[in-house]
Structures are given as structure tokens and as C-alpha cells.
PADRENGU-669393 format. One line per 8 residues: number of its first residue (from 0); their letters; for each residue x, y, z of C-alpha. Coordinates in steps of 0.25 Angstrom, whole numbers, plus 2048, in hexadecimal, padded with zeros to 3 digits. Example, Ala and Ser with C-alpha at 12.3 -4.5 7.8 and 13.67 -1.06 7.14 Angstrom:
residues 2
0> as> 831 7EE 81F ~ 837 7FC 81D $
This chain:
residues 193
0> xxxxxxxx> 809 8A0 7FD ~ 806 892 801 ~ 808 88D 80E ~ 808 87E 80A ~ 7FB 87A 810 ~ 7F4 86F 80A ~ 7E8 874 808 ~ 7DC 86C 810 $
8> xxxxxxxx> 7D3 868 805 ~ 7E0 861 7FE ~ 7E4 85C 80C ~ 7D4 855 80D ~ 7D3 852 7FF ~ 7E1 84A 7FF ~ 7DD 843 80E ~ 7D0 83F 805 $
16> xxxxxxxx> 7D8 83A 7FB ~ 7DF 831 805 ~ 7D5 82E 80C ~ 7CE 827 800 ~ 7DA 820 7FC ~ 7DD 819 808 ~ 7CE 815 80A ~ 7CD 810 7FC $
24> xxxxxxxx> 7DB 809 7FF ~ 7D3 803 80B ~ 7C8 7FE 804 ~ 7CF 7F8 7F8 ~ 7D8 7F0 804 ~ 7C9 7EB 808 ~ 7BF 7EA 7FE ~ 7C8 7EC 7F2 $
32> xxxxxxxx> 7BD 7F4 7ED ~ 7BC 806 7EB ~ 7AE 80C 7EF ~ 7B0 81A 7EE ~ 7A2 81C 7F7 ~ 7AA 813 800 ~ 7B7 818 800 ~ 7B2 826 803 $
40> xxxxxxxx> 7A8 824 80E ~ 7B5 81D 815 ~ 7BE 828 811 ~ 7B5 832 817 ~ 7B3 839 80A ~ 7A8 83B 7FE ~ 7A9 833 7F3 ~ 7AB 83D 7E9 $
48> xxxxxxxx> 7B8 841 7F1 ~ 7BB 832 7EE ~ 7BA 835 7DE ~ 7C0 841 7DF ~ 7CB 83B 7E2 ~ 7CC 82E 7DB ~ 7C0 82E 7CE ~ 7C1 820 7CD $
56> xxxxxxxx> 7C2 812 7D5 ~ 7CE 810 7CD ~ 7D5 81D 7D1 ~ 7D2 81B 7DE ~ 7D9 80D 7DF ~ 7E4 811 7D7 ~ 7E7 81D 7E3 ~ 7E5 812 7ED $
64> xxxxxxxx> 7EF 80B 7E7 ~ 7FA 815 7E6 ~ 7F6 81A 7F2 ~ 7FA 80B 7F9 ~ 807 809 7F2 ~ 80B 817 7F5 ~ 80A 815 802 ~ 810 808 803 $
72> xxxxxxxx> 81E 80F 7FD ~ 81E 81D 804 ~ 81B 815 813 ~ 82A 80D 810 ~ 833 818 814 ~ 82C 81D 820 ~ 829 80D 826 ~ 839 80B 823 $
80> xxxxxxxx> 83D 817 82B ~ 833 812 839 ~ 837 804 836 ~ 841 7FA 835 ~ 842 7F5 826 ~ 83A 7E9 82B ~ 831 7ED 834 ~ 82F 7FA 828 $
88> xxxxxxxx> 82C 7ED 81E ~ 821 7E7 827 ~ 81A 7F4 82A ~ 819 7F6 81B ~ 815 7EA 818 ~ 809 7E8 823 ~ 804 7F7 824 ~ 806 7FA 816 $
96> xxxxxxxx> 809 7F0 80D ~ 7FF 7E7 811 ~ 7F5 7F1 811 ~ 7F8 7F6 802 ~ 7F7 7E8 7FE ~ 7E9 7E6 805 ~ 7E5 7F3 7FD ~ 7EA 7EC 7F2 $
104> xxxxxxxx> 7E3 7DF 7F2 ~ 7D6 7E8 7F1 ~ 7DB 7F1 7E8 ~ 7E1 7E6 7DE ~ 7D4 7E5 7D5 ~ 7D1 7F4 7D5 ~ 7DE 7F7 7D3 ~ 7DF 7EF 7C8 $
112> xxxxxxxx> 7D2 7F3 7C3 ~ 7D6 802 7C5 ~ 7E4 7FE 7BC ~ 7DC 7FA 7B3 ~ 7D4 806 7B0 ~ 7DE 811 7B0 ~ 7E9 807 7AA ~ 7F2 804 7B3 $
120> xxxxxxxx> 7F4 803 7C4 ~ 7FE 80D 7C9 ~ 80C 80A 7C3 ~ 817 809 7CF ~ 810 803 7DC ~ 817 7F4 7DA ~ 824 7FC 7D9 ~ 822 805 7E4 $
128> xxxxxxxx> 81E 7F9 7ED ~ 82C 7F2 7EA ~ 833 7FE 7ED ~ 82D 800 7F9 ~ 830 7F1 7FD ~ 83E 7F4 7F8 ~ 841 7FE 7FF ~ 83B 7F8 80D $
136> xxxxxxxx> 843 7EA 80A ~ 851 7F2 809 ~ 84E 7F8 815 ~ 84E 7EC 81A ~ 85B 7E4 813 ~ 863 7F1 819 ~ 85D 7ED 828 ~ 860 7DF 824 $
144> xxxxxxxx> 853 7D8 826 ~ 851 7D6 819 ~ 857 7CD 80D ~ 85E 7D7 802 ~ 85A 7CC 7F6 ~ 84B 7D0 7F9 ~ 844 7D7 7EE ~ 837 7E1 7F2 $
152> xxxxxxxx> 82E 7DB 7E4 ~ 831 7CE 7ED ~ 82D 7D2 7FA ~ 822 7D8 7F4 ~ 81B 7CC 7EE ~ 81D 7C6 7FC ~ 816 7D1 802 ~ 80A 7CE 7F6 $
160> xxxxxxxx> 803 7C4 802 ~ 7FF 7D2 808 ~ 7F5 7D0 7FC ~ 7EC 7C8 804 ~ 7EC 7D0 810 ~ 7DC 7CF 815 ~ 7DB 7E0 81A ~ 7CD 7D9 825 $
168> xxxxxxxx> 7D9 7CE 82A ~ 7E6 7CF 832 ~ 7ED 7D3 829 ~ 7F9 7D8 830 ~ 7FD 7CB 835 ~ 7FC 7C4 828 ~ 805 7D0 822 ~ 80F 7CF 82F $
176> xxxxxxxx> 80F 7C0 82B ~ 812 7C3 81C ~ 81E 7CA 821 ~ 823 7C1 82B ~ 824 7B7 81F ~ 82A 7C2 816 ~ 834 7C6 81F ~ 839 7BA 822 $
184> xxxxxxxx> 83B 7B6 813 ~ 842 7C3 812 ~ 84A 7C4 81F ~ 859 7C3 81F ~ 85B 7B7 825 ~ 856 7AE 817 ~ 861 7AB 80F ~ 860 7B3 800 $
192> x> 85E 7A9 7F7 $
């Protein structure tokens, strides 16, 4: 009979696995380079606890990857529920979009290094992306502070400055100013052309 306890070496060996995600994640944002030795002195675990859970640099950046755009959809419902649609929007944009976009400057030449190797980068993420954005923008034409001719591929690419983000830099200002000329393009009050 099981009494649907996780057990505790499962428990520790997924907080690892996370662990090493998110400190790889860190240093991909920073240097744009994986050091397994590294990464595994910052994650406060061996280095063979690192190949055992990713064998290779590319695996390793690939996980990382998911990993980002994962969290990026699954955060949406949750911001929209504690939110207003707008102010759901710019939290997204600044605590996590920005941050998966200074990952991803980092981790564009590994990843497409790591594509390269194994064939192809995980299928999905652009799509999961604009669905994410969809979903924050309708939440946003329903509570009128919004355009409804907007297109999420298009408020993407607007959002695409997040790019050049310096993680050592304020950072947060420079994306509260992205916004600001963002929003007002996409506010209600421009006529739809």
C-alpha cells in the first residue's frame, strides 16, 4: 500500500535537477558559456551529479531552454489571476520575459551549436511564446486597454529590444521604458489604421 509519499532521494535528486537548471540558466544569461565544474560548485553539487543528469553541454542547454519557455507559458494564468491584464502584461514582461530573453542572448550560440548536434532545437517554443502573448493580449482587449487589431507575433517582435538587455546594467528600467513605448502604440486611444 502506498501512502503517496515522494520518496526523499527522488524528492533531492529532482531539487538537484533544478538546481542545475537554473544555475546553468544563470550562467548562459551571463557568460553564455556551460562549465559543468562551474555550474556544479554554484549548485552546491558534485559534478558527476551534473552528468548524471545532463551527459552532454548540449543536453544540458537544450533542458535550460525548455526549461525557460516552459515557465514563461505556465507563469500567464497565475500573473492574470493577481493582476489586472495590464499590469499581468508588464510583470511578465519584466520578471520573466526579460529575463528568458537575457538567457537567451547567452544561450543563442549554444543553442545553436546544441541544435546542430542533435538535429534540431526543441520544436514548439516560438508557438508557445505567441500563445502566451495571445492569451495576455485578449485579456487585455476584454478590459479595453488594448487594441483588438493587435497580433501577439507582432508584439513579439516589439518586445525582441529585450534582446539587448545588459543582466550587470539597470535593466529594469530599460524594459519599464520598452513598455511604456509599447503600450502606448498598442493603447486604445490610436486610431486602427
Amino acid at each position: 500500500m502506498t501512502t503517496g509519499a515522494v520518496n526523499p532521494r527522488r524528492a533531492d535528486t529532482r531539487r538537484n535537477h533544478e538546481r542545475i537548471l537554473a544555475t546553468a540558466a544563470k550562467s548562459l544569461a551571463c557568460s553564455g558559456e556551460v562549465s559543468f565544474n562551474a555550474i556544479a560548485k554554484q549548485a552546491e553539487v558534485g559534478v558527476g551529479t551534473v552528468y548524471r543528469h545532463f551527459p552532454t553541454p548540449e543536453a544540458l542547454i537544450l533542458a535550460v531552454y525548455r526549461r525557460e519557455v516552459r515557465q514563461l507559458v505556465e507563469i500567464v494564468p497565475s500573473l492574470l489571476e493577481k493582476y489586472s491584464p495590464e499590469q499581468a502584461f508588464r510583470v511578465w514582461t519584466t520578471d520573466h520575459l526579460a529575463h528568458y530573453m537575457m538567457t537567451k542572448r547567452g544561450l543563442a550560440d549554444a543553442l545553436r551549436a546544441a541544435g546542430a548536434s542533435r538535429g534540431e532545437l526543441p520544436a514548439g517554443a516560438y508557438q508557445d511564446m505567441v500563445r502566451a502573448v495571445s492569451t495576455l493580449l485578449q485579456a487585455n482587449v476584454e478590459a479595453g486597454t488594448v487594441r483588438a487589431d493587435l497580433k501577439p507575433e507582432t508584439i513579439l517582435r516589439g518586445l525582441g529590444g529585450l534582446l539587448y538587455l545588459d543582466p550587470k546594467g539597470e535593466w529594469r528600467s530599460d524594459v519599464a521604458s520598452l513598455l511604456d513605448l509599447l503600450w502606448r502604440g498598442m493603447g486604445t486611444d490610436r486610431p486602427c489604421p
